[in-house]
Legacy VTK file of the C-alpha trace (Angstrom):
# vtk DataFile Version 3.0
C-alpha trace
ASCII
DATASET POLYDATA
POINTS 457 float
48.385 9.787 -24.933
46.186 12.695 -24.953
42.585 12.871 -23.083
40.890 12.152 -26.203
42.250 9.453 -27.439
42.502 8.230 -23.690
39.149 8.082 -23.601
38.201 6.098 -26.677
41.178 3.180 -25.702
39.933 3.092 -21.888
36.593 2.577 -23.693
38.049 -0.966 -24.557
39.160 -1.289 -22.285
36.247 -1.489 -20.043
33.940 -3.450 -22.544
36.731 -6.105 -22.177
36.138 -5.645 -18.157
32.063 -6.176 -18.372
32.717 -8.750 -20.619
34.812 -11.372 -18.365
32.101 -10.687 -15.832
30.505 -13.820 -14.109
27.397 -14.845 -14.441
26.735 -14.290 -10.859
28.598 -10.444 -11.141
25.942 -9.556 -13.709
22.847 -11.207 -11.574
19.903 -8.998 -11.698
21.339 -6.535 -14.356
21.069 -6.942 -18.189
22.524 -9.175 -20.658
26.378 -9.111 -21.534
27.712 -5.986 -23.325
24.431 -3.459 -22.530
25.268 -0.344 -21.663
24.652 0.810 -18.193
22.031 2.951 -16.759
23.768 6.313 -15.473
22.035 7.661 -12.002
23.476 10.988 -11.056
22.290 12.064 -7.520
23.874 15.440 -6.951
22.800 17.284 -3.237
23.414 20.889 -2.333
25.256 22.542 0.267
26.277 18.476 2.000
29.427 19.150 4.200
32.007 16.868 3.932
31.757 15.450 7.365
27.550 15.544 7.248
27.331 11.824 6.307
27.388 9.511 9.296
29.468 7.550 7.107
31.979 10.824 6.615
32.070 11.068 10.937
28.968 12.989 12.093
28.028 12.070 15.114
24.586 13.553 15.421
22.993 11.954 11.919
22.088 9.112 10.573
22.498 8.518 6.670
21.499 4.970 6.504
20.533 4.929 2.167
23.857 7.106 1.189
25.898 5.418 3.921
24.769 1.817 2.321
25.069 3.087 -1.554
28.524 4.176 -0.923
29.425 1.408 0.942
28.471 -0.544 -1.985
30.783 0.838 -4.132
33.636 2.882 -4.003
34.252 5.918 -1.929
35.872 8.955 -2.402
38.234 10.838 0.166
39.675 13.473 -2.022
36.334 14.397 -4.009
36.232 18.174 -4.729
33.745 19.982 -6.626
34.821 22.351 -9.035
34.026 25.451 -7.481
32.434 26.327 -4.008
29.022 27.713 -5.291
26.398 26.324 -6.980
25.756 26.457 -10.972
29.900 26.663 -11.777
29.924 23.175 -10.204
26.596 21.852 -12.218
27.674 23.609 -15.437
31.291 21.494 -15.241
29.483 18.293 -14.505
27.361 18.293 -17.156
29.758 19.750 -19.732
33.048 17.674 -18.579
35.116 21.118 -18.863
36.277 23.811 -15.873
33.037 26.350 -15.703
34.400 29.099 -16.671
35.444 27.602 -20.350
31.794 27.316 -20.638
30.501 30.847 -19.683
29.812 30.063 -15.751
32.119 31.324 -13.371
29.548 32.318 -10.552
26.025 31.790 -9.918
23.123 32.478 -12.068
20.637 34.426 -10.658
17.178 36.156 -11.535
18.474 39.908 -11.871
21.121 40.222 -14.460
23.141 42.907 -12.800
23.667 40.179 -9.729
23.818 36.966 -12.217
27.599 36.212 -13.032
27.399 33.011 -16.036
25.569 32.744 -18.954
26.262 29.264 -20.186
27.926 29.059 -23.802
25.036 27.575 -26.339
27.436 25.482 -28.456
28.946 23.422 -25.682
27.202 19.978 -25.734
26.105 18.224 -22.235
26.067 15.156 -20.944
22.148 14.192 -22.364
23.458 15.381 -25.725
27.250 13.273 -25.515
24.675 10.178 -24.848
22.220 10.434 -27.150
23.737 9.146 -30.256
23.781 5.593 -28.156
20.494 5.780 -27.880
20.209 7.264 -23.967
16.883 8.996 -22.836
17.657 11.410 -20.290
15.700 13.402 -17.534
16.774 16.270 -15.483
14.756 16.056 -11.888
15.052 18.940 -9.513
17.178 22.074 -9.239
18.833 22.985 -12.565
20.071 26.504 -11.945
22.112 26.683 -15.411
19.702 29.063 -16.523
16.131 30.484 -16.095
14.719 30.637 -19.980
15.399 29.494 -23.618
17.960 28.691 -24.910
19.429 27.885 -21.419
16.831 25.030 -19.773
16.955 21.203 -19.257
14.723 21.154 -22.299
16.903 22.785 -24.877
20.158 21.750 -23.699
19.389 17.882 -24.850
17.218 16.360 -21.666
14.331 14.471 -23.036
11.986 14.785 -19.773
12.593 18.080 -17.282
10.651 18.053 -13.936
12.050 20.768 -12.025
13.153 24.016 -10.742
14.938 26.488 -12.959
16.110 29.057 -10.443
18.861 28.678 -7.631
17.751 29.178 -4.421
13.817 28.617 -3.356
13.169 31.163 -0.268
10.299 28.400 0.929
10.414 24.593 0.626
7.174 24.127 0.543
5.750 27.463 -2.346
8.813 27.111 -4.197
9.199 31.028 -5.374
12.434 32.550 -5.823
11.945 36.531 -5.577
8.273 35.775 -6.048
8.704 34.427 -9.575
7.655 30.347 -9.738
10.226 28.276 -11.469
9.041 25.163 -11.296
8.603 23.419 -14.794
7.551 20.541 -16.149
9.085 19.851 -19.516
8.599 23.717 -20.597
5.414 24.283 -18.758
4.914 25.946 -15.536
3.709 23.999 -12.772
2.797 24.567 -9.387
2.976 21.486 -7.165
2.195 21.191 -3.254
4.383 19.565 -1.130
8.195 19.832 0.510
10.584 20.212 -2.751
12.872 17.094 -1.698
9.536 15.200 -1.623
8.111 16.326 -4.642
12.173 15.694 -6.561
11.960 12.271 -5.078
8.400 11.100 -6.087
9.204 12.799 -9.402
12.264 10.559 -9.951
10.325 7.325 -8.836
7.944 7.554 -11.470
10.363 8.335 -14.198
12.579 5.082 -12.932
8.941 3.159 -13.507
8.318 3.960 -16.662
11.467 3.064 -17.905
11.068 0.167 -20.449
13.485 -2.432 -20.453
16.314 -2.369 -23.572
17.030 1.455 -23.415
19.375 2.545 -21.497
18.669 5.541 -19.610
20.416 8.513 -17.600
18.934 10.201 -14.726
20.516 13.853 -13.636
18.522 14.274 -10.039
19.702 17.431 -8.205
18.318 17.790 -5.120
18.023 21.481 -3.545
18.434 20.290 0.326
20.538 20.970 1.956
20.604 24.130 0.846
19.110 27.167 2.963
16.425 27.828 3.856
16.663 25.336 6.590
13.110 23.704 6.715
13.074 20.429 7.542
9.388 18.864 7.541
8.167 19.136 11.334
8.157 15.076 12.013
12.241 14.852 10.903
13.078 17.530 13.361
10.838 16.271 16.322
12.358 12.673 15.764
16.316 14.565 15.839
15.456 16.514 19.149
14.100 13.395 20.669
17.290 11.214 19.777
20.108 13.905 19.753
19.650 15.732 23.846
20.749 19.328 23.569
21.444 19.444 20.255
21.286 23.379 18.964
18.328 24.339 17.222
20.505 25.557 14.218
22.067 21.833 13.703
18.696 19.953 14.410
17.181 21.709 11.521
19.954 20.875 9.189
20.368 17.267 10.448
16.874 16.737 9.867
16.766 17.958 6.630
19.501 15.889 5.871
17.743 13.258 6.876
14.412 13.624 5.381
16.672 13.886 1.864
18.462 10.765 2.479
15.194 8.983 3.220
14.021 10.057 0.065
17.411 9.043 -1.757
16.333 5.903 -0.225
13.236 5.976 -1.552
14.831 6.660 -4.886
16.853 3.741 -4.961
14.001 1.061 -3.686
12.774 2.430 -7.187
15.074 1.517 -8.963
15.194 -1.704 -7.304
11.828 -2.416 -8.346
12.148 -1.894 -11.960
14.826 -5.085 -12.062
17.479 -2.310 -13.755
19.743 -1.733 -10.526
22.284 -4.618 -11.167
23.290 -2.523 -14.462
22.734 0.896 -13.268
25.763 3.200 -11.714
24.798 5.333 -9.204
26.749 8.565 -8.873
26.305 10.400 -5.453
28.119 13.507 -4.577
27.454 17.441 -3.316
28.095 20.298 -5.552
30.114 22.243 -2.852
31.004 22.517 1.051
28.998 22.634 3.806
27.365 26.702 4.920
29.055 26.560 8.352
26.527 29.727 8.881
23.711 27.528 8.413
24.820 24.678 10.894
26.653 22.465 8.611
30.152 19.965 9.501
32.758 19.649 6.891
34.982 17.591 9.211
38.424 17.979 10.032
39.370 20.800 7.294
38.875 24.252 7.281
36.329 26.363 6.068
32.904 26.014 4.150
31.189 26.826 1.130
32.054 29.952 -1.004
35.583 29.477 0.282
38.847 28.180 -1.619
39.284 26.282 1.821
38.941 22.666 1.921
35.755 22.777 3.492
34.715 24.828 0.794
35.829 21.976 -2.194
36.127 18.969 -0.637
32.423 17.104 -0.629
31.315 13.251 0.032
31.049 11.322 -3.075
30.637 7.506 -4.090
30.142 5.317 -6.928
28.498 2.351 -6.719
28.178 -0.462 -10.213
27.121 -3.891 -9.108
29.696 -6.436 -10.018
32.181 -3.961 -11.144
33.319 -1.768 -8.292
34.124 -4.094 -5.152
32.334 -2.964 -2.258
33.865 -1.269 0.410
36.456 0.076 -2.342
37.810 3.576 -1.156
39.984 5.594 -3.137
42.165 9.290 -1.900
42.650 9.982 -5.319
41.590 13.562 -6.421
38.773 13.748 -8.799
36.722 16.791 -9.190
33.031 17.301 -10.265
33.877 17.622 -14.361
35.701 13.734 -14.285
31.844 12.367 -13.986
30.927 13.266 -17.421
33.895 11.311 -18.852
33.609 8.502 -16.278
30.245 7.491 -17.425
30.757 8.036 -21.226
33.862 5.537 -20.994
31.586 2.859 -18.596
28.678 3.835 -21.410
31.493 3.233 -24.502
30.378 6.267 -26.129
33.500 8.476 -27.436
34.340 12.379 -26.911
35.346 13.987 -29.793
35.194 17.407 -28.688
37.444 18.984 -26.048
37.206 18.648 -22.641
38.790 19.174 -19.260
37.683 16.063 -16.740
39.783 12.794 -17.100
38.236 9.489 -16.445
38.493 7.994 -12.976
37.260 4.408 -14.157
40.203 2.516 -13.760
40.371 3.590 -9.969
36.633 2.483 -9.814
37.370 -0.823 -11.707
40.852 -1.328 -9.311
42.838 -1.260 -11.816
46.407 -0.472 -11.004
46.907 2.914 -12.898
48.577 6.184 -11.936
46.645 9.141 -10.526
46.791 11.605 -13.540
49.332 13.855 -13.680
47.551 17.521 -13.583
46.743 20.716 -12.233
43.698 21.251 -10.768
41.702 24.678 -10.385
39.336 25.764 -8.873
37.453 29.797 -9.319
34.539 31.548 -8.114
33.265 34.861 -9.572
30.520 36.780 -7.877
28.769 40.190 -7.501
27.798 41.428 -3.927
30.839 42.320 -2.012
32.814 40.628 -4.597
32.021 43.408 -6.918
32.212 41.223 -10.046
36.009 40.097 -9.022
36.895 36.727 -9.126
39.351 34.233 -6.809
41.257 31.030 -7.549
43.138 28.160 -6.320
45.391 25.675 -8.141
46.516 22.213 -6.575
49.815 20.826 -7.634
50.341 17.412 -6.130
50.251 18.049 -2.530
50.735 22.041 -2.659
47.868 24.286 -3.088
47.742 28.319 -3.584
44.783 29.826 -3.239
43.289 33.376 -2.871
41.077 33.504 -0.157
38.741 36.288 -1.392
39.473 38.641 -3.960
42.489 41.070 -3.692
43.709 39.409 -1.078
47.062 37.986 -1.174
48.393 34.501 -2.662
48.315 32.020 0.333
50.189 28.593 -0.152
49.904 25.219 2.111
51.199 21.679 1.611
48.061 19.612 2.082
50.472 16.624 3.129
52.088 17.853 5.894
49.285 20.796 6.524
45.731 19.144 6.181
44.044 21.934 8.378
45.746 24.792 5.789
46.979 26.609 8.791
50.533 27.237 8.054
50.517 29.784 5.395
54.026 28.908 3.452
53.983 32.061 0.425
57.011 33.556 1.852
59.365 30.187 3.376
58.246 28.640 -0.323
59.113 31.290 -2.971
60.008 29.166 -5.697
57.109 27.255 -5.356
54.974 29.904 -4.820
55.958 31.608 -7.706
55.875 28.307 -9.732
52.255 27.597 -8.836
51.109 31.302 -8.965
52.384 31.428 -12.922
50.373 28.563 -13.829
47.503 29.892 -12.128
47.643 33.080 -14.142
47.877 31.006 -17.154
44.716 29.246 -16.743
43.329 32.533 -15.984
44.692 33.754 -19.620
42.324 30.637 -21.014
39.707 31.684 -19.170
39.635 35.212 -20.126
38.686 34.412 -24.070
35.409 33.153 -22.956
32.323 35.588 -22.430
30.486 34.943 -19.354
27.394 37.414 -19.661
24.803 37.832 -22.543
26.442 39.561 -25.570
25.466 43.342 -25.120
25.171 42.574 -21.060
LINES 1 458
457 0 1 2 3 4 5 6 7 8 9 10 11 12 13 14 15 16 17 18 19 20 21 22 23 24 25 26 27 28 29 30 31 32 33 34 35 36 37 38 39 40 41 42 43 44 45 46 47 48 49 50 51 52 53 54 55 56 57 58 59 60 61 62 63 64 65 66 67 68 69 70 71 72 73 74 75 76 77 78 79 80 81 82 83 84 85 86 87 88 89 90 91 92 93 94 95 96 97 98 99 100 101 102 103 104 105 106 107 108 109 110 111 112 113 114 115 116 117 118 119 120 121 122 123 124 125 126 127 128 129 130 131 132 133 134 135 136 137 138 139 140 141 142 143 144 145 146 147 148 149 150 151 152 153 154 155 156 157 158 159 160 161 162 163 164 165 166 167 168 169 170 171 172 173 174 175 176 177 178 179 180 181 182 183 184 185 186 187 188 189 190 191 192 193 194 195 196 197 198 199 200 201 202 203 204 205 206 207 208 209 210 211 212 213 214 215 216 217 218 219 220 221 222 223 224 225 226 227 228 229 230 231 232 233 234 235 236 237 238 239 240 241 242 243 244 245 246 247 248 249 250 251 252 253 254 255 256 257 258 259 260 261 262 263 264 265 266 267 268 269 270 271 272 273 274 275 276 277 278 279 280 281 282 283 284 285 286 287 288 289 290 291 292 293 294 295 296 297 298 299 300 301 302 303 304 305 306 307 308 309 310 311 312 313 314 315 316 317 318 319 320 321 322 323 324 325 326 327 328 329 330 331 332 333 334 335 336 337 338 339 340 341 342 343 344 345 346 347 348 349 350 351 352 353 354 355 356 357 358 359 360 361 362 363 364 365 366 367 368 369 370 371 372 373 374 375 376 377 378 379 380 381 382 383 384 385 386 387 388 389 390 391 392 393 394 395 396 397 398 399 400 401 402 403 404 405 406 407 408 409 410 411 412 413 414 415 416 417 418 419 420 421 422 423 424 425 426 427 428 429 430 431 432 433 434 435 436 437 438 439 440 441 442 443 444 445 446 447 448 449 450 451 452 453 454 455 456
């Protein structure tokens, strides 16, 4: 069966699920056979081990610890690359980045911006809308900075935001000077910390929400990204609870904290408007942890920007009320492109265009079903030091090849029996190494058809 069609049967196939739900399974959600709300909370920059729930010692995460405890959570979550837009552009579009036009990040100065995401690809908003969704984008969209590239024209109904990637001050929210903030297409200039501002934006879209249409919410907060400013209260309240903790690591605990607060926040929202018992909440990071920056991506090596683990691997969860047991946890691998397809098949609403991510809803549901039988890749092109050059990984069952920066040599590991990618196997494993590293190059061949700067750029 190919993805396509697997996706219109497992459609069925979960209609039949919602409806031999209980009465009591469906309490405080909507009637029998209404399609679900879709809440997408993606963070920036969260470590894999920067949950208390993932192991940190030195946080507390109460409102993403409880969410994912509600539902099911992920062990083997990667996102698709270990930088910023690559990851967002594959979420929203279901495909790997760089089929879309976004193999690194965009940025404000075309000679250092390395995507420019390809017009006729539809996104999640526009997938949805035939089924009569109403979408908003809230907070950091970073898929591009004008026309025809914003929330606005790519099929969001309501945009409340920040274009750019980076802000260099939580609290003016310039990037290079310029002011990206933008409500709808408008420029804006709001006062207050960004993850406040994201959070009290979300609330009030959740409240307005009238009852009968169902609704998705894409809200991408910028923490914990650098820089590291955490509002002065969160940090006093870490130092006084955490003795001797570095200054480096209070700051990023506390802004961690201060976002899950407001995630918390978020949901008591949602609470309110009587919608959470049919509303799936998506929760997950769009790379590793900036070990440079203080952050704890657990026992596995690496951070963000890296092909390492601790450059892929993120915290994720899934929680549906009376649909996904609580306390479900899952190591199969997903990556950040199988959302898009998860919530079309939980929202019955077909693909009929191509795409990359595979459905993890039967692992969600507990059904017994196979892990899918694929590669996976991951990429990352970038200017800088990189020089425009790109590097790879691909992940065949337990065996992994990577490059670890570009030009460098092919490094192989078995994940299994190597968590900690420490024994480098490219020259005890030749056959496999060579088997891996031509199906690598092959996905690179796909890649290489599709444009990833303005035409004339």
């Amino acid at each position: 069966m190919n993805r396509r069609h697997f996706l219109k049967a497992a459609g069925g196939a979960v209609a039949a699920t919602l409806a031999g739900c209980t009465g009591a399974q469906r309490a405080g959600g909507a009637a029998a056979g209404a399609r679900p709300n879709l809440l997408v909370i993606l963070v920036d920059d969260l470590g894999w081990g920067d949950l208390s729930s993932y192991g940190a010692p030195d946080l507390a995460s109460p409102h993403v610890d409880r969410l994912i405890a509600a539902g099911c959570r992920f062990d083997r979550a990667y996102a698709n690359c270990p930088v910023c837009s690559p990851t967002r552009a594959a979420l929203l579009t279901g495909r790997y980045q760089d089929l879309v036009g976004v193999p690194g990040v965009i940025r404000t100065h075309l000679e250092n911006s390395w995507g420019n995401l390809v017009e006729s690809v539809p996104l999640l908003p526009q997938v949805l809308k035939p089924a009569g969704y109403a979408s908003a984008c809230i907070g950091k969209w970073h898929l591009g900075l004008q026309a025809p590239d914003t929330p606005m024209d790519r099929g969001f109904d309501h945009f409340r935001g920040f274009l750019g990637d980076m802000m260099d001050d939580y609290y003016t929210h310039r990037r290079h000077g310029i002011n990206y903030m933008r409500r709808g297409r408008e420029e804006i200039d709001p006062k207050g910390h960004a993850t406040d501002l994201f959070t009290e934006w979300a609330c009030e879209w959740l409240g307005s929400r009238p009852a009968g249409r169902p609704w998705c919410l894409y809200l991408a907060y910028n923490a914990p990204h650098t820089p590291i400013q955490p509002p002065a209260a969160w940090l006093a309240k870490v130092k006084a609870r955490e003795a001797g903790i570095a200054e480096k690591r209070a700051k990023l605990v506390a802004l961690i904290e201060h976002m899950d607060d407001g995630i918390g926040r978020v949901l008591k929202a949602l609470d309110a408007t009587g919608q959470a018992g049919n509303t799936i909440v998506v929760f997950a990071s769009d790379n590793g942890g900036q070990t440079s920056a203080g952050a704890r991506n657990g026992a596995i090596r690496a951070g963000k920007g890296t092909l390492y683990e601790g450059g892929i691997r993120v915290p994720m969860g899934v929680r549906w009320p009376g649909r996904i047991r609580p306390g479900s946890r899952t190591d199969r691998p997903v990556l950040s492109m199988d959302i898009l397809p998860t919530l079309c098949e939980a929202a019955g609403v077909r693909i009929d265009h191509e795409i990359d991510g595979v459905s993890f809803m039967p692992t969600l549901l507990g059904r017994d079903a196979p892990d899918p039988e694929r590669d996976l890749f991951w990429g990352r092109r970038e200017g800088g030091k990189f020089k425009g050059r790109a590097m790879y990984a691909i992940r065949r069952g337990d065996w992994k090849l990577l490059e670890p920066m570009p030009g460098e040599p092919r490094e192989l590991y078995n994940l299994a029996a190597d968590p900690l990618e420490a024994r480098n196997l490219a020259t005890s494993e030749p056959a496999r190494f060579k088997e891996l590293g031509a199906a690598l190059d092959a996905q690179l061949a796909r890649y290489a058809k599709v444009p990833w700067k303005p035409e004339g750029k």
